[in-house]
Each structure stands twice: as C-alpha cells, then as structure tokens.
N, C-alpha and C positions, 0 to 999 in steps of 0.2 A: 626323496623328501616329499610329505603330501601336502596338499596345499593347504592344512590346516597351521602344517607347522610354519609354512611361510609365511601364511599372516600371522600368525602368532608373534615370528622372530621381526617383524617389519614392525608390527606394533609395538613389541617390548624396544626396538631400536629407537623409537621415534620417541618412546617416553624417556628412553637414557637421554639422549639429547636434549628432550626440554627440561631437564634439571636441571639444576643451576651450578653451577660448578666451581664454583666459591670454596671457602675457606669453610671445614670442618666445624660441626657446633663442641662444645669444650665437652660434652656428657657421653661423644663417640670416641675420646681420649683417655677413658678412664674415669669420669667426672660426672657429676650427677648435673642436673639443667638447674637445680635449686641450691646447689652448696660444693663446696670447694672439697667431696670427697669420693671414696673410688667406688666402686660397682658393689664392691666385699661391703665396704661398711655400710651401704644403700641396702644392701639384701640382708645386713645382722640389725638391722634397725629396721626393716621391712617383717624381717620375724620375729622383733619382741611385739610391736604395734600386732604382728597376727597371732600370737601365742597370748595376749594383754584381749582382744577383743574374743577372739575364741574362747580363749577360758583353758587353752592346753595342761594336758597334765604332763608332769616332768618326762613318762613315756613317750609321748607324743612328740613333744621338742625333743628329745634325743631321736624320736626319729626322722622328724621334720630336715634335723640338720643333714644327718646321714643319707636323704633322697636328695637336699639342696647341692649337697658334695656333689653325688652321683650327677646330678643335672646338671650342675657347672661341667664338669670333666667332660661331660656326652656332650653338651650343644658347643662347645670350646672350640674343638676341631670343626665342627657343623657352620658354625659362623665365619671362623676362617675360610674353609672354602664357598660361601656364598661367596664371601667379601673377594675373590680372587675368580670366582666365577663371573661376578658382576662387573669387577675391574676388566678382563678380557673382553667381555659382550663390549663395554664401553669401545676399547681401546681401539675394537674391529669396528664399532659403527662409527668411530671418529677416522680412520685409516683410510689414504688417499683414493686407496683399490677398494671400491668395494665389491665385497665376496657373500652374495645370499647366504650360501651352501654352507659358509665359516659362520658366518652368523647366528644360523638356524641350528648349528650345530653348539653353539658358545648357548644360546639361550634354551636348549636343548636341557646343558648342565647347568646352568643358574635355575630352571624348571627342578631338576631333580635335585640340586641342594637347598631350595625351599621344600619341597614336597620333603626331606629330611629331616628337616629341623622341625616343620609341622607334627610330624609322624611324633620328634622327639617329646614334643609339647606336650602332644594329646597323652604320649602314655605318663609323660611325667603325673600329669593332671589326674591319668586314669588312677593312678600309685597315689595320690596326694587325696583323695576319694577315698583309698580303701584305710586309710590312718584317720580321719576325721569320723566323728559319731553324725548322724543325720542332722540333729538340730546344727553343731557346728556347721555343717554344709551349709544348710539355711542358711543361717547369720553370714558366711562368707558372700554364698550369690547376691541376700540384700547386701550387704555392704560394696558389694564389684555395681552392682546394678545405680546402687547411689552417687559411685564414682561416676559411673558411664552416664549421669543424669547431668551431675557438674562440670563433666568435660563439655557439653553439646550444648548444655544452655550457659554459657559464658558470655560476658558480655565482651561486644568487640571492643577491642584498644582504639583509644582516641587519640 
C-alpha cells in the first residue's frame, strides 16, 4: 500500500465518521425531497419540463426515453455497489480492531465505484449531446447554469 493511499483511506475514514448518522432523508427511499413521489415519476416529469423547454421533436423524446431506460439499468447496479462499498468503509472504520490495510483496501473499492458511476455519467451525458441539436445544448447549459445560480445564492433559513 503507498502512502498515498493511506492517507487517502485515513481521510475518507475520518470524513465517514463525521457524518451524521441519523435517520435517512425520505428522497433516499424512493421519494423526491419536494413531493410524496418516486424517482420514475421525478425523471417522467423531469423529461416533459425538458422536452416543453427544449422544444423536442417526437424523435428525440423517443429517444430521450430509450437512453433514460439504458441509464437507469447501467447506474442501478453502479449505485448499489457504492451504497455496499460505502456501507463496508463505514462498518471497518467503526470496528473495534482497527485494520489500515482493510480500510485502504474498502476505500480502495468505494474509489473505484465512484470513478464508475462518474465514467457512467459522462458517457450518458456524452450520448445525450449527440441527440440534441446545438442551440438545444445552448438552452439546456443556460438553463443548468440558472439552476446552479439559484442553488448558491439562496437565502439562509431563519
């Protein structure tokens, strides 16, 4: 093990532990953070609002859907094993014995099932690029970018 990856795994341990270990938020159940519905109906009400802003043509939504299938089924297992990668990292940095070596090696696999899912991102993203027309692009990045304006400048809870 080199000692990149030791502090790597000492670091990634240290941040498990300062989470907070509470009760799950209702939108990691199935459940949106805004409404009493599951993931499916948040992403078919995700793609009318982006097929209604874009301007899609009926091709495009037919194949919109048929990449969103594919993306679901590929990041499904991807998520699963984070979620079981991240659960073992915890389970070892809470364990009476502590084991570097098991650590290093648990945060080793939670490293390479993120770097997964990233991988799986990017290409979805890269496929989701080659179905859109250029001005569409345009209108999507402002539209993400407007998002990412509203998220940051929010005002804090009183």
């Amino acid at each position: 093990m080199t000692m990149r990856s030791t502090v790597l795994a000492a670091g990634l341990a240290s941040c498990l532990l300062a989470l907070p270990l509470a009760a799950q938020p209702p939108w990691l159940d199935g459940h949106s953070k805004r409404g009493d519905f599951s993931s499916e109906e948040f992403q078919e009400r995700h793609m009318k609002r982006m097929a209604r802003h874009l301007d899609l043509s009926d091709t495009q939504k037919a194949q919109l859907d048929t990449l969103q299938e594919q993306h679901r089924a590929e990041m499904e297992p991807l998520h699963e094993a984070m979620t079981a990668a991240r659960d073992a990292l915890k389970a070892q940095a809470e364990a009476e014995v502590y084991d570097a070596d098991a650590i290093a090696s648990l945060a080793d696999d939670l490293g390479d099932a993120v770097a997964q899912m990233a991988v799986a991102k990017t290409s979805h993203l890269n496929e989701l690029r080659g179905i859109l027309s250029a001005e569409q692009l345009e209108k999507m990045q402002q539209h993400r970018e407007k998002r990412k304006q509203r998220r940051y400048h929010r005002k804090p809870e009183e």
